[in-house]
PLY file of the C-alpha trace (Angstrom):
ply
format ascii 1.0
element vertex 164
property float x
property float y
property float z
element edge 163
property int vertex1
property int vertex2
end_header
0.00 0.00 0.00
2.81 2.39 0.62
4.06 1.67 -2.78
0.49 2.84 -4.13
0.52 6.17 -1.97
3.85 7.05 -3.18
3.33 6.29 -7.11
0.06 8.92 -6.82
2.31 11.62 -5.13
4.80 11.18 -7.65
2.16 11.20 -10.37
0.57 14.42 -8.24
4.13 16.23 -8.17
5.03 14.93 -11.98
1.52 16.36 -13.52
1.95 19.42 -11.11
5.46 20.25 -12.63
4.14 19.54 -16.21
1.27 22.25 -15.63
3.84 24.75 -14.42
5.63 24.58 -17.55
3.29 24.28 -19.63
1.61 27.49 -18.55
4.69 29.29 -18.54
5.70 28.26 -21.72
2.21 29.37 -22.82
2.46 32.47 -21.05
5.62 33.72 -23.07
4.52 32.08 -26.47
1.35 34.34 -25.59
2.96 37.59 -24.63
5.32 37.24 -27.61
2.46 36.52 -30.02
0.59 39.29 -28.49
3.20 42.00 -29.04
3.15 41.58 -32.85
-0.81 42.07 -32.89
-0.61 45.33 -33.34
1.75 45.98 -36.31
-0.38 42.90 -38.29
-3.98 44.76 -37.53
-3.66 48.49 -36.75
-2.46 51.37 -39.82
-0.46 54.21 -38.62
-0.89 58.29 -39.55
2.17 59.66 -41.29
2.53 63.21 -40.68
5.38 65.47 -42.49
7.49 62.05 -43.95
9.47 64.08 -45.99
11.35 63.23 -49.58
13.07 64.44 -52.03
12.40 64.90 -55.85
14.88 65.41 -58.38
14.69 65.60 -61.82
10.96 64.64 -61.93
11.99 60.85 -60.59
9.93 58.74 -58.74
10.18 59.06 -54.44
9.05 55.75 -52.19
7.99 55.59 -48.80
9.32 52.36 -47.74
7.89 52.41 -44.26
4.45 51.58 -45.41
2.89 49.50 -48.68
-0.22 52.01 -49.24
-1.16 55.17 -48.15
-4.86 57.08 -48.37
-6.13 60.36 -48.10
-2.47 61.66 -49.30
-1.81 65.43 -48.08
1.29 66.84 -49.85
3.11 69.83 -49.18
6.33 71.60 -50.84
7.88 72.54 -47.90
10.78 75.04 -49.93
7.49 77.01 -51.37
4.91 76.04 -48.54
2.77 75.33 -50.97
-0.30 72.59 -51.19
0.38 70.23 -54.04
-2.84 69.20 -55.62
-3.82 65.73 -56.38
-3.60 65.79 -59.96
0.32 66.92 -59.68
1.23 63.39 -58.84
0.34 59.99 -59.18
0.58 57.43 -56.20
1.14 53.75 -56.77
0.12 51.68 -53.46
2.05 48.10 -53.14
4.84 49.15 -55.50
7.66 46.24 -54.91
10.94 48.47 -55.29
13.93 46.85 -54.15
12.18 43.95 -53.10
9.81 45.51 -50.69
6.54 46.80 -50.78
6.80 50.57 -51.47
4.22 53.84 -51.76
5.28 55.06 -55.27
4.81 58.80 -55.72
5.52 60.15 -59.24
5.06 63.50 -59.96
3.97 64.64 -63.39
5.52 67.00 -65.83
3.28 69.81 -65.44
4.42 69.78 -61.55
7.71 71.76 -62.64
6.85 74.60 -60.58
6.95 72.32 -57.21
9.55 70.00 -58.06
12.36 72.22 -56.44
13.09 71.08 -52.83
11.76 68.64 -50.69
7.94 67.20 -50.12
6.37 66.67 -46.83
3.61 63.76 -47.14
0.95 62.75 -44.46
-1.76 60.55 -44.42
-2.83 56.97 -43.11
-0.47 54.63 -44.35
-0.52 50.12 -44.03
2.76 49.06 -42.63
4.56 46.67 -44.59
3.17 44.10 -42.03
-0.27 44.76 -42.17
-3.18 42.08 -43.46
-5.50 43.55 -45.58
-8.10 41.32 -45.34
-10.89 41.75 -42.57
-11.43 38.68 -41.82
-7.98 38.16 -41.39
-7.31 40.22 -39.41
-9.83 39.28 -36.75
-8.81 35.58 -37.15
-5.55 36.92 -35.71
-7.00 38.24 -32.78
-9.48 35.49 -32.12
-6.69 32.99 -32.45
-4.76 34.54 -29.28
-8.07 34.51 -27.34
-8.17 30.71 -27.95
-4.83 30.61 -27.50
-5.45 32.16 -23.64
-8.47 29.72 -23.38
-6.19 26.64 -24.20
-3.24 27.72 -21.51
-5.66 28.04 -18.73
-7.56 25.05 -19.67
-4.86 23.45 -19.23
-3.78 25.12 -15.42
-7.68 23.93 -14.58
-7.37 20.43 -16.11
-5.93 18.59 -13.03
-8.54 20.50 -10.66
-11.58 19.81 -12.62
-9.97 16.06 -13.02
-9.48 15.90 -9.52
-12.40 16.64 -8.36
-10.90 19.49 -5.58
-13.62 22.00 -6.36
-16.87 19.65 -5.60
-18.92 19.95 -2.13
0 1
1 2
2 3
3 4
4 5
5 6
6 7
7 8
8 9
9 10
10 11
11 12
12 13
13 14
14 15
15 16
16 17
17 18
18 19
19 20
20 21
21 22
22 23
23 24
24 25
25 26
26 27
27 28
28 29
29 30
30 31
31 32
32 33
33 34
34 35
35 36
36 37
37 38
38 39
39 40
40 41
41 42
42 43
43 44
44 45
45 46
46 47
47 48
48 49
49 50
50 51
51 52
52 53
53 54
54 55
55 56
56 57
57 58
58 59
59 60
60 61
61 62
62 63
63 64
64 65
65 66
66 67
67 68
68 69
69 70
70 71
71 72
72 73
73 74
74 75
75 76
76 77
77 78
78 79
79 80
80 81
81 82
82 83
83 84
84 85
85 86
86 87
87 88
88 89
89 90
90 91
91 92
92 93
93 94
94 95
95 96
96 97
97 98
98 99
99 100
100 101
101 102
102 103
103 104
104 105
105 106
106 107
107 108
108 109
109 110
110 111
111 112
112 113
113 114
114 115
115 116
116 117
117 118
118 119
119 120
120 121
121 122
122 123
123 124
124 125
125 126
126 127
127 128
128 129
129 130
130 131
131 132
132 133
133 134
134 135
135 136
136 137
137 138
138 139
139 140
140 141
141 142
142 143
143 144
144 145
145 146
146 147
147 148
148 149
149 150
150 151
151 152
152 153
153 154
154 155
155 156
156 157
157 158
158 159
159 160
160 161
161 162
162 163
């Protein structure tokens, strides 16, 4: 009998250790997973990213893939650079990246001296476009929380410790 009492301690201590790292385990792979959330669902607002245009040649923003509701400015005339003065190309690969392509147009030679500030909501390079996507992400770190503490309650609900 002694033999019995000491193979379901070390079966109590064994599952009690397993738990422990499991849920730690879980605990980082969630706070990790968690972190990256954000740049995968959220856009950003770009105020004043500035660049330069020479000799009526393209300019990228390579810190997003798309940009809308474009605002740009010549900041050597402080002048407002209407839309049809430039062409934007969203998800423009250039130098194998995802790129914002602005162009601006021959009849722009009055504002193509100097540099141009740009502002807007721009997609990071990391961001899912899709919708549904993007909530799959997030509902997929709520199961993910479900599944870790299921598994901290497992050997309570198995065990019976919460019943009258």
């Amino acid at each position: 009998m002694m033999n019995s009492k000491k193979g379901q301690a070390a079966l109590g201590v064994g599952m009690l250790i397993a738990v422990a790292i499991t849920i730690i385990v879980g605990a980082i792979l969630f706070q990790v997973s968690a972190q990256n959330v954000g740049a995968v669902t959220n856009t950003v607002v770009i105020t004043n990213q500035s660049v330069a245009l020479t000799n009526n040649t393209a300019a990228y923003l390579t810190n997003v893939k798309a940009i809308t509701s474009p605002v740009i400015w010549n900041v050597t005339s402080d002048t407002l650079i209407a839309a049809g003065n430039y062409t934007i190309t969203n998800n423009f690969v250039h130098d194998g990246a995802l790129t914002v392509r602005i162009v601006p147009h021959v009849n722009a030679a009055a504002y193509l001296l100097g540099s141009w500030n740009i502002s807007g909501t721009g997609q990071p390079t990391t961001y899912v476009n899709d919708g549904g996507s993007r909530a799959m992400v997030n509902l997929v770190l709520i199961f993910f929380a479900l599944a870790v503490a299921m598994i901290a309650l497992a050997p309570v609900l198995q065990n019976k410790i919460l019943s009258n």
